[in-house]
Biopython code that builds the backbone (N, CA, C, O; Angstrom):
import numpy as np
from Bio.PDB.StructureBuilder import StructureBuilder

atoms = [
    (1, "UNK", "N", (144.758, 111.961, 104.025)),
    (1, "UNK", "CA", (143.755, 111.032, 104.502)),
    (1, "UNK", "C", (143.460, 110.010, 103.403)),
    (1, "UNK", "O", (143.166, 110.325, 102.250)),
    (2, "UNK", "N", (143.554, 108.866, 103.820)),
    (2, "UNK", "CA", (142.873, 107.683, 102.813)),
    (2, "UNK", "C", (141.420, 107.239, 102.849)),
    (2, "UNK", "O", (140.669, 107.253, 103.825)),
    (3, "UNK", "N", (141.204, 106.911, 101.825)),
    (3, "UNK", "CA", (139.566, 106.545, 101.482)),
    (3, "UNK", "C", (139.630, 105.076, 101.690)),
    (3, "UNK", "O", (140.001, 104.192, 100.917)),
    (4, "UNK", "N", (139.133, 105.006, 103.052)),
    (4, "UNK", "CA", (139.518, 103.600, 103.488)),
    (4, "UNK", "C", (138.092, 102.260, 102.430)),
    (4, "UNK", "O", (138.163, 101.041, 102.275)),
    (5, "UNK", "N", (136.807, 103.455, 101.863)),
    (5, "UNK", "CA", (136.020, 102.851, 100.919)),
    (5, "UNK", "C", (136.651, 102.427, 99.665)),
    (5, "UNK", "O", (135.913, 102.083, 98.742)),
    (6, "UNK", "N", (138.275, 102.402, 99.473)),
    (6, "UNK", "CA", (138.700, 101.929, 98.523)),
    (6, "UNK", "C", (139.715, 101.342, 98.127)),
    (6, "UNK", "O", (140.837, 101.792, 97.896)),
    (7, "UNK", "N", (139.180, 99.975, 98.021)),
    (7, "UNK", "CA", (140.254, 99.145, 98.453)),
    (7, "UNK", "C", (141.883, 99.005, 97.870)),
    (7, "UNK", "O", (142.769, 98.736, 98.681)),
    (8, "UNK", "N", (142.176, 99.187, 96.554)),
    (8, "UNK", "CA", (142.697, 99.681, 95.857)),
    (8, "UNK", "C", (143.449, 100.819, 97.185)),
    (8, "UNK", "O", (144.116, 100.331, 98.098)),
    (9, "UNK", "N", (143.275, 101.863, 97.110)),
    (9, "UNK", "CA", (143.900, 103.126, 97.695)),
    (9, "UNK", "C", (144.851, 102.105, 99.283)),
    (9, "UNK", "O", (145.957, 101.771, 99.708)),
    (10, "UNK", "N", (142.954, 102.023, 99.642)),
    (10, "UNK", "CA", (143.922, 100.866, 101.039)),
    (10, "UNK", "C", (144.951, 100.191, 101.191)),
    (10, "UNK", "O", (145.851, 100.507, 101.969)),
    (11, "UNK", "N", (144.950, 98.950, 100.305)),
    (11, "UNK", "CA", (146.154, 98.097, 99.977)),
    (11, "UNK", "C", (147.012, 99.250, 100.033)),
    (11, "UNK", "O", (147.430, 99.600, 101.138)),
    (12, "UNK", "N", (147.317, 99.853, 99.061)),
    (12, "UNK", "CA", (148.428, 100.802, 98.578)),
    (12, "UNK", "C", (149.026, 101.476, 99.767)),
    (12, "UNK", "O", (150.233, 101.592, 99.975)),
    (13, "UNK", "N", (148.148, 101.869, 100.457)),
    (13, "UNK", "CA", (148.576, 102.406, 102.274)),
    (13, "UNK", "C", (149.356, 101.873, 102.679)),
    (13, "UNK", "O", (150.556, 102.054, 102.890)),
    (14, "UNK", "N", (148.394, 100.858, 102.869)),
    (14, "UNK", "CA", (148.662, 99.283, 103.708)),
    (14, "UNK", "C", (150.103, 98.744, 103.204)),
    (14, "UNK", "O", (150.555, 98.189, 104.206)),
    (15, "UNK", "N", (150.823, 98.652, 102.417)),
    (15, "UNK", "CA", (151.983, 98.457, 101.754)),
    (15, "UNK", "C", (153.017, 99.112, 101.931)),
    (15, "UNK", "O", (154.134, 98.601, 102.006)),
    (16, "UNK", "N", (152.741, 100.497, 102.031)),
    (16, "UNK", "CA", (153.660, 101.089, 101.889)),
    (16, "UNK", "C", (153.980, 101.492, 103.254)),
    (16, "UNK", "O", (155.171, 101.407, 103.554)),
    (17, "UNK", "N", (152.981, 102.010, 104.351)),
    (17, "UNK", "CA", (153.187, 102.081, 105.498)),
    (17, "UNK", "C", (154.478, 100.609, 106.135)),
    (17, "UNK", "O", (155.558, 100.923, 106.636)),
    (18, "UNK", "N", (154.073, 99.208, 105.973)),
    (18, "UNK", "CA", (154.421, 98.518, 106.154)),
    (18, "UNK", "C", (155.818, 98.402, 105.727)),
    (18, "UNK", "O", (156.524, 97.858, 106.576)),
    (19, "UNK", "N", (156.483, 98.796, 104.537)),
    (19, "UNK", "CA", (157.543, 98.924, 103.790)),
    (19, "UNK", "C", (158.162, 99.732, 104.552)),
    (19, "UNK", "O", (159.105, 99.296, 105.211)),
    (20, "UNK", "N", (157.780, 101.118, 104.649)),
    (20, "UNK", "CA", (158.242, 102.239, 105.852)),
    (20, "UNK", "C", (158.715, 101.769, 106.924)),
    (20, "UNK", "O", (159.780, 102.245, 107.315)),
    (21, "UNK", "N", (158.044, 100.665, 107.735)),
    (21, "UNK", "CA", (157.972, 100.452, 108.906)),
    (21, "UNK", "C", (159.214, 98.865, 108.782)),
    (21, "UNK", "O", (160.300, 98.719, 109.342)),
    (22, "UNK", "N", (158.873, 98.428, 108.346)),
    (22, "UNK", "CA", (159.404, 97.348, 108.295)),
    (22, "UNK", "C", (161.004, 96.796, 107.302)),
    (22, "UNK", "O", (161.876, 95.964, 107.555)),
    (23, "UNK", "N", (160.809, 97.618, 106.292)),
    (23, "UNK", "CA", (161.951, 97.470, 105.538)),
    (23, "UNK", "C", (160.713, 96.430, 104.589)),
    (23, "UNK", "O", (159.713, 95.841, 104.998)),
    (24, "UNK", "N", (161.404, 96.550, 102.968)),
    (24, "UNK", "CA", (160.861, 95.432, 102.311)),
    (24, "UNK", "C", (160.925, 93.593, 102.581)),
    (24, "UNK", "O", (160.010, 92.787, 102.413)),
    (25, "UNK", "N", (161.759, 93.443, 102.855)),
    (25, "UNK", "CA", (162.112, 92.100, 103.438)),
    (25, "UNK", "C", (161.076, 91.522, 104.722)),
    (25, "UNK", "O", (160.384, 90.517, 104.884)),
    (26, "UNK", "N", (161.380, 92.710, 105.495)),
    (26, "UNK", "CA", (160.172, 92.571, 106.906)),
    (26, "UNK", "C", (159.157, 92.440, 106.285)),
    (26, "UNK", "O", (158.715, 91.309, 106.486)),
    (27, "UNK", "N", (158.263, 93.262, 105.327)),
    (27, "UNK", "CA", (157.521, 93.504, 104.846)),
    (27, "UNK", "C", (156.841, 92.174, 104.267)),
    (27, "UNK", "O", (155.905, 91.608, 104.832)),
    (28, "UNK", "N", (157.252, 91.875, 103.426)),
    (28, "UNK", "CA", (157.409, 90.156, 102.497)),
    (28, "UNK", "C", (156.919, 89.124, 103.954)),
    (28, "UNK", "O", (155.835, 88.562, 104.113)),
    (29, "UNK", "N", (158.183, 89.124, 104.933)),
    (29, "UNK", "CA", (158.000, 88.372, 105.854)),
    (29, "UNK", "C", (156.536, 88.611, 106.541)),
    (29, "UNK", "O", (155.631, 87.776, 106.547)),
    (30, "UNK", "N", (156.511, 89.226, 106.813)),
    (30, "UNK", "CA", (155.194, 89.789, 107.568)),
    (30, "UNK", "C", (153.914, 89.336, 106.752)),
    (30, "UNK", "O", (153.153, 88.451, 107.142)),
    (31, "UNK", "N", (153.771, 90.023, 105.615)),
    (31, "UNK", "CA", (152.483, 89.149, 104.691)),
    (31, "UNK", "C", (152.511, 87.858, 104.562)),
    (31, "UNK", "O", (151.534, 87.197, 104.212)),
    (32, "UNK", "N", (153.595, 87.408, 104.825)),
    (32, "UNK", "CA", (154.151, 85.346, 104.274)),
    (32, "UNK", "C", (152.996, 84.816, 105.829)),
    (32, "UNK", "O", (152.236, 83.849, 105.794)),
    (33, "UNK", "N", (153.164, 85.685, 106.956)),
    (33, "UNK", "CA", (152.557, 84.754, 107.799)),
    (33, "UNK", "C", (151.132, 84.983, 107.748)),
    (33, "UNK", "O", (150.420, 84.684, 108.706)),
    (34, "UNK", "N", (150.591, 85.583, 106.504)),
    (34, "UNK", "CA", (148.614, 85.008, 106.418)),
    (34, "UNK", "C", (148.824, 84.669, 105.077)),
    (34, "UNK", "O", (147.870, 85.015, 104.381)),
    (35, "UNK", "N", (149.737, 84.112, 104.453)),
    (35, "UNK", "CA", (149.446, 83.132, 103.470)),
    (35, "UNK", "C", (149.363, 81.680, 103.795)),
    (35, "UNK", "O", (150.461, 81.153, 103.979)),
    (36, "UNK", "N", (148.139, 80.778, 103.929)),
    (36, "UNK", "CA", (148.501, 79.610, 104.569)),
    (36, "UNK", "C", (148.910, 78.680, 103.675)),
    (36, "UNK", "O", (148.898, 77.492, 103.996)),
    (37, "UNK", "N", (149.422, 79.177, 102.152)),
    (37, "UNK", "CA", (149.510, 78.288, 100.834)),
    (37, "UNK", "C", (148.722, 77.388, 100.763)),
    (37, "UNK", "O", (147.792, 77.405, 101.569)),
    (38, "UNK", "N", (148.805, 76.337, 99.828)),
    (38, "UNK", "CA", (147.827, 75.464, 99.293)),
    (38, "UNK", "C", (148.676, 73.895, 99.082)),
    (38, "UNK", "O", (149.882, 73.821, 98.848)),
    (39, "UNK", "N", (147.517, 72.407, 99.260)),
    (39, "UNK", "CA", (148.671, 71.369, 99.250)),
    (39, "UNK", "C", (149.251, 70.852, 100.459)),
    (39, "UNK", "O", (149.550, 71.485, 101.472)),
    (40, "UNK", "N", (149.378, 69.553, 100.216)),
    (40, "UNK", "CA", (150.390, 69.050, 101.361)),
    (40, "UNK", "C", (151.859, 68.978, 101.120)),
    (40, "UNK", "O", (152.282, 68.321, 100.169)),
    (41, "UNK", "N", (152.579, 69.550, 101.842)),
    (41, "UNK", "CA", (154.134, 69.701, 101.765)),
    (41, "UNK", "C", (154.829, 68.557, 101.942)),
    (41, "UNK", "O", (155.508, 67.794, 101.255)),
    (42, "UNK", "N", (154.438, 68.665, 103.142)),
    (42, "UNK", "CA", (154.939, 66.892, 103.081)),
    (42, "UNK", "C", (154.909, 65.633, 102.616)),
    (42, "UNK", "O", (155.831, 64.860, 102.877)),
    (43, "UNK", "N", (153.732, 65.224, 101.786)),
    (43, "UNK", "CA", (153.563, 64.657, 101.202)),
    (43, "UNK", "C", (153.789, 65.225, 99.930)),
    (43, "UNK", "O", (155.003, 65.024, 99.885)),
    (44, "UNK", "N", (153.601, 65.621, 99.175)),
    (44, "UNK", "CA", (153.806, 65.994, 98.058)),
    (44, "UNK", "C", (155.870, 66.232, 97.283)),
    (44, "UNK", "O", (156.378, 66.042, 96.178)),
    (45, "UNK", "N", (156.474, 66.784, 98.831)),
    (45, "UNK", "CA", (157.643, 66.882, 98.627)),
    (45, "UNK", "C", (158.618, 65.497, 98.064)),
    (45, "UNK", "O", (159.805, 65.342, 97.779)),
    (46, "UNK", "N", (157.320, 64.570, 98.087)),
    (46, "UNK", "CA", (157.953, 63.203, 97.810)),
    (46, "UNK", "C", (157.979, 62.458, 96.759)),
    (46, "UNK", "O", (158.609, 61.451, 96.435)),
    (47, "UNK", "N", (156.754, 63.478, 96.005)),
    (47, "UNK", "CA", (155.816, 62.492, 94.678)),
    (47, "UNK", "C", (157.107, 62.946, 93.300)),
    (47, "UNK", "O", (157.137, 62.419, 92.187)),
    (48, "UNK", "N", (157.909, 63.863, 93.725)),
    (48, "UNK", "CA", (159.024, 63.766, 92.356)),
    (48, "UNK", "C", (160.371, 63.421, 92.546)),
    (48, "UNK", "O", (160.937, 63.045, 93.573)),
    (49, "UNK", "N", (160.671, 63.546, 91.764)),
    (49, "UNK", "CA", (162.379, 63.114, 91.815)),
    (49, "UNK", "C", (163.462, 64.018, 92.075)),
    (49, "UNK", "O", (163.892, 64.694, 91.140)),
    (50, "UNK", "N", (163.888, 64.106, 93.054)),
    (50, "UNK", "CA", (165.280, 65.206, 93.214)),
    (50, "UNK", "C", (166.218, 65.717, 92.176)),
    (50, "UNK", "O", (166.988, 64.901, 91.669)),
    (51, "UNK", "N", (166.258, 67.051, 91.765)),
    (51, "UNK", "CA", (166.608, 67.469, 90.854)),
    (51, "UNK", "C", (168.458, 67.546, 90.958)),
    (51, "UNK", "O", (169.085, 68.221, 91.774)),
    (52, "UNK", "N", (169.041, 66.656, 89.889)),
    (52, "UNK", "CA", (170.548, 66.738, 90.271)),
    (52, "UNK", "C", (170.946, 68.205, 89.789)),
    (52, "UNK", "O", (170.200, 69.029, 89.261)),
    (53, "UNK", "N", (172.416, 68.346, 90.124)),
    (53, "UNK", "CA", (172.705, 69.227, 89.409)),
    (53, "UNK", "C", (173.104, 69.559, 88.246)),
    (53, "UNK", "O", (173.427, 70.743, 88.153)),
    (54, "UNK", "N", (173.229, 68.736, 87.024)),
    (54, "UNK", "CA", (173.018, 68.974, 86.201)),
    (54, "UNK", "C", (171.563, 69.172, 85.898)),
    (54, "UNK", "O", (171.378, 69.840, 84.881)),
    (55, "UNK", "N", (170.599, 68.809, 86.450)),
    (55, "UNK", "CA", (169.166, 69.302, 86.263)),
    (55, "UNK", "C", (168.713, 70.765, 86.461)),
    (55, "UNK", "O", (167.976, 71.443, 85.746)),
    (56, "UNK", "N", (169.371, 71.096, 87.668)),
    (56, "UNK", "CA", (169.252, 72.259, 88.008)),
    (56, "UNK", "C", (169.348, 73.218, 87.218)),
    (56, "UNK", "O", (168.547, 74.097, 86.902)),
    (57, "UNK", "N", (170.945, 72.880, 86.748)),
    (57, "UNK", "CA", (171.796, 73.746, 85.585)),
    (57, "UNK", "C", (171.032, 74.301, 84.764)),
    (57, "UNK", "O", (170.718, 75.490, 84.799)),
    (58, "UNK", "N", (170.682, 73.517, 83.985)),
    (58, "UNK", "CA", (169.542, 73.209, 83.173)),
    (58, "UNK", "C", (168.471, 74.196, 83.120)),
    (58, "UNK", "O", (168.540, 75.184, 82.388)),
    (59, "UNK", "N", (167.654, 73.989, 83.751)),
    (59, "UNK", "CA", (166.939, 74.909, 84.676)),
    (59, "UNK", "C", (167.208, 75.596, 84.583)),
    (59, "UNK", "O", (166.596, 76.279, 83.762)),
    (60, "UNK", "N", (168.361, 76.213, 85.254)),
    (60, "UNK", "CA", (168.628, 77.772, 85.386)),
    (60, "UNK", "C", (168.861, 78.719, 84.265)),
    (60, "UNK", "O", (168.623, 79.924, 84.188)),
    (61, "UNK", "N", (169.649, 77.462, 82.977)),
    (61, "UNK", "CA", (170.149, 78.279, 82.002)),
    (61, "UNK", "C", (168.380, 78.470, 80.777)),
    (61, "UNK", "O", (167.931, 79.280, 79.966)),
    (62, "UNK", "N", (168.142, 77.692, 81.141)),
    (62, "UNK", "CA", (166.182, 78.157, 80.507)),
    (62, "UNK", "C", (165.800, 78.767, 81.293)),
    (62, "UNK", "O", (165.817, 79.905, 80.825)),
    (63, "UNK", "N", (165.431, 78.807, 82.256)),
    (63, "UNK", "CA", (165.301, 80.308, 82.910)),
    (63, "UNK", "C", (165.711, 81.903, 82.684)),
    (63, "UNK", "O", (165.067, 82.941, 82.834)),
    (64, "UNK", "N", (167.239, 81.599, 82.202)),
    (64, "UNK", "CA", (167.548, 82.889, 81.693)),
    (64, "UNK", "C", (167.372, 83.186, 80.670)),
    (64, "UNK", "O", (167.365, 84.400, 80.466)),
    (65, "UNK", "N", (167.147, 82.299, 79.543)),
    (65, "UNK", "CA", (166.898, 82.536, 77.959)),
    (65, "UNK", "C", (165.713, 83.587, 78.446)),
    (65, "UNK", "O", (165.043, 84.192, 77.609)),
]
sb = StructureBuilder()
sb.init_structure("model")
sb.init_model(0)
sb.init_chain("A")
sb.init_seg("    ")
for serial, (resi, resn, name, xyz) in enumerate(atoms, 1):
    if name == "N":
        sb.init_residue(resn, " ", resi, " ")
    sb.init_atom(name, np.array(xyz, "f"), 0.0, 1.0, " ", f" {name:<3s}", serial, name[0])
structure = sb.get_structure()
């Protein structure tokens, strides 16, 4: 039985039941649809400059350092 007075314990239920049920991936997916993120996408997707691929590169290889 869970101590539903604690939220902590809950989550932890709540997660793992879901993982059980869903597979981790489902899982991910499933929480993604009550995140409503933050920001305009659309607009905002515009205010920088497209990253070439040598930019990327870049990127990636500082990323791994």
């Amino acid at each position: 039985m869970i101590n539903i007075n604690n939220p902590i314990l809950l989550r932890m239920a709540d997660l793992d039941a879901l993982s059980k049920a869903l597979g981790p991936v489902g899982m991910v997916k499933f929480m993604q649809q009550f995140d409503m993120g933050q920001g305009d996408y659309t607009k905002e997707k515009y205010l920088s400059e497209p990253l070439s691929m040598g930019d990327l590169d870049q990127e990636l290889r500082n990323y791994m350092k």
